[in-house]
C-alpha positions in Angstrom: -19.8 26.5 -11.5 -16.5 25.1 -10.6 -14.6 25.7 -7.1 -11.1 25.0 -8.2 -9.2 23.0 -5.1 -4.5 23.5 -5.4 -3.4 20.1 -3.7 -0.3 20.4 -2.0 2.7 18.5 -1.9 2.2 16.7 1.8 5.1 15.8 4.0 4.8 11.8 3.1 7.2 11.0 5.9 8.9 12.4 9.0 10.6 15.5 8.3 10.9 15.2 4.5 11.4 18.6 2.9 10.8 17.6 -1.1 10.3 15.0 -3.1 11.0 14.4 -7.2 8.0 14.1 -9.7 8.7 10.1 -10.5 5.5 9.8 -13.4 2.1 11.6 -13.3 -0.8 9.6 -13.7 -3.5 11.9 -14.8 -3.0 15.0 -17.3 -5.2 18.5 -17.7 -8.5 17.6 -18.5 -8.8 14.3 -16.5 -11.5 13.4 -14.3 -10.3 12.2 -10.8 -12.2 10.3 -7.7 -11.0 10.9 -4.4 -8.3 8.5 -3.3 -7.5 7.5 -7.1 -3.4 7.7 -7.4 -2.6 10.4 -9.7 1.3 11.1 -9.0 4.2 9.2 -8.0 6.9 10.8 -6.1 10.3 9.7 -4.7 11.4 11.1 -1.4 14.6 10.7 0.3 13.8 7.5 2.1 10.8 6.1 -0.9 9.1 6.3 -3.9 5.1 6.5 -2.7 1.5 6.8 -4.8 -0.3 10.1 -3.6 -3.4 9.7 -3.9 -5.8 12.8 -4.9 -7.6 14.3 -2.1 -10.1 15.8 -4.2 -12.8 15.1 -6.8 -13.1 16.6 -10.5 -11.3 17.5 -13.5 -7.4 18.6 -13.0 -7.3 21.6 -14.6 -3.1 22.0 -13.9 -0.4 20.3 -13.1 2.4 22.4 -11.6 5.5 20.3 -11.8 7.2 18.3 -14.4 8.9 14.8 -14.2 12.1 15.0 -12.8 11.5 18.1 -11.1 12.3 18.6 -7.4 9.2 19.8 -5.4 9.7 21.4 -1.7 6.8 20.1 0.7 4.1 22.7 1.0 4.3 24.0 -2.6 1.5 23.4 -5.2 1.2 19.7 -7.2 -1.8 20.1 -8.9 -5.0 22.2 -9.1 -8.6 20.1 -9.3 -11.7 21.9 -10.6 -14.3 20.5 -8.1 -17.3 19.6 -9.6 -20.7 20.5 -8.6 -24.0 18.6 -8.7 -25.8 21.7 -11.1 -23.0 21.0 -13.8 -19.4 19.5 -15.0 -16.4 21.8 -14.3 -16.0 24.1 -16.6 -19.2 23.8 -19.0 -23.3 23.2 -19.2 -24.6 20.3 -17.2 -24.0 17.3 -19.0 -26.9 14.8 -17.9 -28.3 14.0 -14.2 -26.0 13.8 -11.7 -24.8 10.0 -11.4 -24.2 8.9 -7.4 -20.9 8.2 -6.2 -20.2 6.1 -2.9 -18.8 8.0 0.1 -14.9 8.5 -0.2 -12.8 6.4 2.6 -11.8 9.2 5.0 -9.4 7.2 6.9 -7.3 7.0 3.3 -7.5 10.7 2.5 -4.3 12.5 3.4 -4.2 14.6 6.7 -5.5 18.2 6.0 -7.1 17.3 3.0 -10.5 16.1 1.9 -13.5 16.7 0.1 -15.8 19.2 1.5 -19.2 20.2 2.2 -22.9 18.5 1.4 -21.7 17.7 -2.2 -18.6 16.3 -1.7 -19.4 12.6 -2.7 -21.4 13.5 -6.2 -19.7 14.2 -9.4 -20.6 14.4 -12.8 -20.1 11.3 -15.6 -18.3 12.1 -18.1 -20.1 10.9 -21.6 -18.8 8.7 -23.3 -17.4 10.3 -25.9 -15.3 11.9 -23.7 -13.4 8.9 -22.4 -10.3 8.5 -23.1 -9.2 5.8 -24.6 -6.1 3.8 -23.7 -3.9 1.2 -26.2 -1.5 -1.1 -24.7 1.7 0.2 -23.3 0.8 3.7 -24.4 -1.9 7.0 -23.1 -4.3 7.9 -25.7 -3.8 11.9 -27.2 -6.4 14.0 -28.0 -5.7 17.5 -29.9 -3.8 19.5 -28.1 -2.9 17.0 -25.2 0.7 16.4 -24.7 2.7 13.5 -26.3 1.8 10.0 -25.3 3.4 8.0 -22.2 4.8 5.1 -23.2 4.5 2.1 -20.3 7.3 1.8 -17.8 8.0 0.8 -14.3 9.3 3.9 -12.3 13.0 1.9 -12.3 12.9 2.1 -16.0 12.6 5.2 -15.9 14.8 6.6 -13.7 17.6 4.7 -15.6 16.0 6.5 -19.2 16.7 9.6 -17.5 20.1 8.6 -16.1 21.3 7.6 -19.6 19.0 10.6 -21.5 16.7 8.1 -23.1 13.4 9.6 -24.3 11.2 6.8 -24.1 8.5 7.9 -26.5 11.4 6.4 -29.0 12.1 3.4 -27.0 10.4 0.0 -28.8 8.8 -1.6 -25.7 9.4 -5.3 -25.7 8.0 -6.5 -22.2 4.9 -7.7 -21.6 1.4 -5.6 -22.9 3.9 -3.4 -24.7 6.2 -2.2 -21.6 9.4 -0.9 -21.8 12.2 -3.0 -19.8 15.1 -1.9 -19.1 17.4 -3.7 -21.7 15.4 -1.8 -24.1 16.1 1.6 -22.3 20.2 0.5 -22.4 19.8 -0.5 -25.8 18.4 2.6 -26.9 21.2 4.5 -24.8 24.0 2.1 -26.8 21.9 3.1 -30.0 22.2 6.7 -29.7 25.7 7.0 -28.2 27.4 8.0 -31.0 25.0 10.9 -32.0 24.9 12.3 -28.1 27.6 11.1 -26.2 31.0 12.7 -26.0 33.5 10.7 -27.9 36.8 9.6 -25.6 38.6 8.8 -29.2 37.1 8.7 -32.7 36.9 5.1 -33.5 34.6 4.4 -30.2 31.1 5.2 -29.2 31.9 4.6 -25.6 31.0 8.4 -23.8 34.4 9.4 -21.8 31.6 10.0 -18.4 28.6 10.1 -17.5 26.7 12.6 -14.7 23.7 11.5 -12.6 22.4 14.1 -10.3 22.0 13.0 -6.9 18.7 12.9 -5.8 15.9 10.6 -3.6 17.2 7.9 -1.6 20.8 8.3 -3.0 21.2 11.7 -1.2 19.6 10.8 1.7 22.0 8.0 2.1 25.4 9.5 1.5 24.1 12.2 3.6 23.2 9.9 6.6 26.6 8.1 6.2 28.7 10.8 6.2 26.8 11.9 10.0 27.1 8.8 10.9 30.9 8.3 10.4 32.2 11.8 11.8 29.3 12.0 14.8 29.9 8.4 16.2 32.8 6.7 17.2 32.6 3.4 15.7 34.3 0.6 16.7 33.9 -2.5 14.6 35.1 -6.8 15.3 35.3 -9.7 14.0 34.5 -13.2 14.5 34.9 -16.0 12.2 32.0 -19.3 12.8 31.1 -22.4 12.2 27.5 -22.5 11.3 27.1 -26.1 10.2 24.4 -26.7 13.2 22.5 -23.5 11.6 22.6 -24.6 8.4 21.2 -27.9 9.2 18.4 -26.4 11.1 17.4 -24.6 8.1 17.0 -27.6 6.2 15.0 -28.8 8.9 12.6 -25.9 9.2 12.4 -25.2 5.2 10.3 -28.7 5.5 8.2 -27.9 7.5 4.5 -27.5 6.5 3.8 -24.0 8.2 7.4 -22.9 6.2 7.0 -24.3 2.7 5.6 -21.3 1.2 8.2 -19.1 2.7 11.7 -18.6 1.5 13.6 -20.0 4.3 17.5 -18.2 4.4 20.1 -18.3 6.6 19.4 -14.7 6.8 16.3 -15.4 8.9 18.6 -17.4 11.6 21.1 -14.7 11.5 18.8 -12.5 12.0 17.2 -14.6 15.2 20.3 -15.5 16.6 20.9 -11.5 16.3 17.8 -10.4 18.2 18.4 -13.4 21.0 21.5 -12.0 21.2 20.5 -8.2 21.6 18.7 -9.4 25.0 21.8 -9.8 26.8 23.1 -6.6 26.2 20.8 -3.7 26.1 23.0 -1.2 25.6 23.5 -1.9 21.9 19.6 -1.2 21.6 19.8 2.3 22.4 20.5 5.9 21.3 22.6 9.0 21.8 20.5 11.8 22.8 23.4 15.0 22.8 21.2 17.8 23.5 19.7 15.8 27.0 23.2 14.3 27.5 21.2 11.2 27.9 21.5 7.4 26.8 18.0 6.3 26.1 17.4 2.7 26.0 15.1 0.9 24.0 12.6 -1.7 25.4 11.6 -2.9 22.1 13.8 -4.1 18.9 12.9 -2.7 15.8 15.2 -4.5 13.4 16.7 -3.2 10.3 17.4 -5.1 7.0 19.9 -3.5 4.7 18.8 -3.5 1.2 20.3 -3.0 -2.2 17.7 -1.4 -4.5 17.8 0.8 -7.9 17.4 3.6 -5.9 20.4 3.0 -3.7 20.8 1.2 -0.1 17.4 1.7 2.0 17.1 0.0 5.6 13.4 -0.6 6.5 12.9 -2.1 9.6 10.4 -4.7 11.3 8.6 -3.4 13.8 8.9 -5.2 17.3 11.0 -8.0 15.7 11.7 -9.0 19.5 8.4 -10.3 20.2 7.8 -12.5 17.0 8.4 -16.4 16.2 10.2 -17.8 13.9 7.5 -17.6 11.1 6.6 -14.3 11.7 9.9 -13.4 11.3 10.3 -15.2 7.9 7.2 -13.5 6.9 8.3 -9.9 8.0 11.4 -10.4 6.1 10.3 -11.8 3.4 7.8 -8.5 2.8 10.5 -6.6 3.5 12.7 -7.6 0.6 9.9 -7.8 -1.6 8.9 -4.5 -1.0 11.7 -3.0 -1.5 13.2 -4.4 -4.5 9.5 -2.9 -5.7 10.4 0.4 -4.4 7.2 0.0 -2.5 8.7 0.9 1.0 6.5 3.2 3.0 8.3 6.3 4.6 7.2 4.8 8.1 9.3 1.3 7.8 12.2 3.6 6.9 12.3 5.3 10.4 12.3 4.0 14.2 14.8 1.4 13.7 16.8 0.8 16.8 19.9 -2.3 15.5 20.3 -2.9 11.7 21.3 -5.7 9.9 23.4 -6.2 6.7 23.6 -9.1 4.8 26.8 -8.7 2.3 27.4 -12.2 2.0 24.7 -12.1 -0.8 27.1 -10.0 -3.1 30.2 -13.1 -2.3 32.2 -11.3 0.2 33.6 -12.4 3.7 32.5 -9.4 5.4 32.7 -5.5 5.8 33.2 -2.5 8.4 29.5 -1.3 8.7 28.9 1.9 9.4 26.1 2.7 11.8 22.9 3.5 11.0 22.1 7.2 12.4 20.9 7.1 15.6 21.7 3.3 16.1 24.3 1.9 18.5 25.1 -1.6 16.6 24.8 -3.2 13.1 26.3 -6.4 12.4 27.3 -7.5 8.9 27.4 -10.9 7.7 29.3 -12.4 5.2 29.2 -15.2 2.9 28.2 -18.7 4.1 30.7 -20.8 2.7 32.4 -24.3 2.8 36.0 -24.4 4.9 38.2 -26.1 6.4 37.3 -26.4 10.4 39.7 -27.6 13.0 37.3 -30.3 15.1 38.5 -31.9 18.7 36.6 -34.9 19.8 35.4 -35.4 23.2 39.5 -37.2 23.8 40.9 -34.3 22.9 41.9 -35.5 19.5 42.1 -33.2 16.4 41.1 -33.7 13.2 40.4 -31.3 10.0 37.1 -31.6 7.9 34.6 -29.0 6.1 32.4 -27.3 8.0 29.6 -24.3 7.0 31.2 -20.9 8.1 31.2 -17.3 8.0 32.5 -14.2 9.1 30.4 -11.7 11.3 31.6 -8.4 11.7 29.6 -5.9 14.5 29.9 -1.7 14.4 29.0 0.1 17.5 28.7 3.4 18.3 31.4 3.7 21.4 30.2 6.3 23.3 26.8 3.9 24.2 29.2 0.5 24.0 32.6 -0.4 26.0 34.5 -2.8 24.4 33.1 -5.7 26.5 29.7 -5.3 25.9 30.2 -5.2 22.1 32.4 -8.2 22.3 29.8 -10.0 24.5 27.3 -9.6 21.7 29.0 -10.3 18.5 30.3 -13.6 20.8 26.5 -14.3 22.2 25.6 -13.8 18.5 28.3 -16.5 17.1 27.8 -19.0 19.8 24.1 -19.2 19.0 24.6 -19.5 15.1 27.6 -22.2 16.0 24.5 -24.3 18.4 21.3 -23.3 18.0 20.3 -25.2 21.1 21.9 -22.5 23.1 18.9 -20.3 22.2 16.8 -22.6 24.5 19.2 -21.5 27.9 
């Protein structure tokens, strides 16, 4: 007797209202434990592993990769095993003991219920299935086998209209990289692709729906540009002192397993900065006709992923050393280059930080982060030529470190004083460190 249980698509972050079907991990007729990962999902802020808050043999899975789900519609449907028999057959042996499920990792509202919640059935062994390298075993009647590929992979595959079950995987344990995806694309051009002219396999376009993180973006950009009024300067620095510090610090024991970057100074000087002048850490709150300031930083980092531009933030960024910091940042990036970022270090960000130096430019025009009242952009540390005055008053030309900072605020919450007070504060810091110590 089976007591079939319809999991939900949960709201994974604050607000969300869908989310698109990024790979399943379990098919009809596999057996699931509570808290094992059986879909992920990418929302408009992250890609995240829902785990199953149920126990027994998924009898249906209601949407298809690729498909946009809205929140509170069904995701899959778990026949619930009992301890007199297996779903949906005879008993097939004595019940076999299973440990208590973690409740604190079970998704609100969900969870297994009553006395027999934590027993389940074995399946024998003959019913295993069996898993080769790189690809999901088939038995008859199961659905084609799932090649191996990070959800990146394939998201391109379905950008280019790849079908990977006729992709030859050439990463490691049989995956599927992403040169493989684009050289099956390259491959097949000339039998799919609109032709521009007929000596050239080159498509004349290509369409990729806007979905996830990509619509979420544009979407928060284009209420950012026409709700605030930005403002954006510019300062040009010489951050020789910084630079040397960095050196300094990158040899230091407690450092030498972190990746020490000027980022992590710019990002220091930043938040040293930001306690001068409190009104760029605060927001716009229209409906109370109220400017509410914030008396903690939670910094955002600007990053470039496959998805598009996310901007997690560190949590109380204010209140931790220098290693912390380096640490924080470093997860961060790693994270989301992983596409790993939770839904909760995507909101509560109060400043944001961009770092387009990375991509060889001097700097940008930043446009605010919804809700925020600054972000500053840095640009490319390079070597130039620096007018230097001795202590006689005598100049003389030589290379220095420098780079251009460029600061957006919102200028309803900012005058044009107190944004030029921190974008100076900010470069006077980067230009002598030691000033931090005043």
């Amino acid at each position: 007797m089976t007591s079939p249980q319809q999991f939900l698509l949960p709201d994974v972050g604050e607000g969300l209202t869908e989310a698109e079907i990024l790979a399943w991990s379990v098919r009809p007729g596999d057996i699931v434990e509570v808290n094992q990962i059986i879909v992920e999902v990418e929302t408009a802020k992250a890609a995240v592993e829902l785990p199953s808050p149920y126990a027994g043999v998924v009898s249906a899975l209601h949407a298809d990769v690729g498909e946009l789900l809205a929140v509170g519609r069904p995701l899959i449907t778990i026949d619930a095993e009992t301890p007199g028999g297996a779903a949906g057959g005879e008993p097939e042996g004595p019940p076999v003991e299973q440990p208590e499920p973690q409740q604190a990792a079970l998704l609100v509202g969900y969870g297994p219920r009553g006395p027999g919640a934590g027993r389940r059935r074995r399946r024998p062994a003959h019913a295993q299935p069996q898993r080769a390298a790189g690809m999901e075993d088939n038995g008859p009647g199961r659905a084609a086998a799932r090649p191996a590929a990070k959800p990146p992979v394939r998201k391109l595959a379905k950008d280019l209209g790849v079908d990977l079950t006729a992709v030859a995987p050439t990463g490691p344990g049989g995956t599927i990289t992403r040169e493989d995806v684009r050289e099956a694309a390259r491959r097949a051009a000339p039998e799919t692709a609109p032709l521009s002219t007929p000596d050239t396999s080159r498509p004349s376009e290509t369409r990729i729906p806007i979905r996830g993180v990509r619509r979420h973006t544009a979407a928060a950009m284009v209420a950012s540009a026409f709700t605030a009024p930005h403002v954006t300067e510019f300062i040009t620095v010489d951050v020789t002192a910084t630079m040397r510090l960095r050196e300094l610090v990158a040899g230091r024991r407690e450092f030498r397993e972190l990746r020490v970057t000027p980022l992590l100074f710019f990002a220091r000087a930043f938040l040293i900065a930001l306690a001068k002048t409190p009104e760029a850490n605060a927001s716009w709150d229209e409906e109370a006709q109220e400017i509410v300031l914030k008396h903690y930083i939670n910094l955002g980092v600007a990053a470039a992923t496959d998805r598009g531009l996310v901007v997690p933030n560190i949590k109380g960024a204010d209140r931790m050393s220098l290693h912390e910091l380096a640490q924080a940042l470093a997860t961060l990036t790693a994270t989301a280059r992983a596409g790993r970022t939770s839904p909760q270090d995507m909101t509560g960000g109060t400043v944001t930080l961009t770092n387009v130096g990375v991509f060889g430019v001097d700097t940008g025009t930043p446009i605010l982060n919804p809700g925020e009242a600054a972000i500053l952009a840095v640009g490319a540390v390079r070597r130039m030529p620096w007018v230097v005055q001795d202590d006689s008053g005598n100049e003389r030309i030589e290379p220095r470190w420098g780079t251009q900072l460029a600061l957006s605020f919102d200028h309803r919450l900012m005058d044009g004083r107190q944004g030029s007070e921190l974008l100076a504060n900010t470069a006077q810091i980067l230009h002598e460190p030691g000033l931090a110590m005043l």
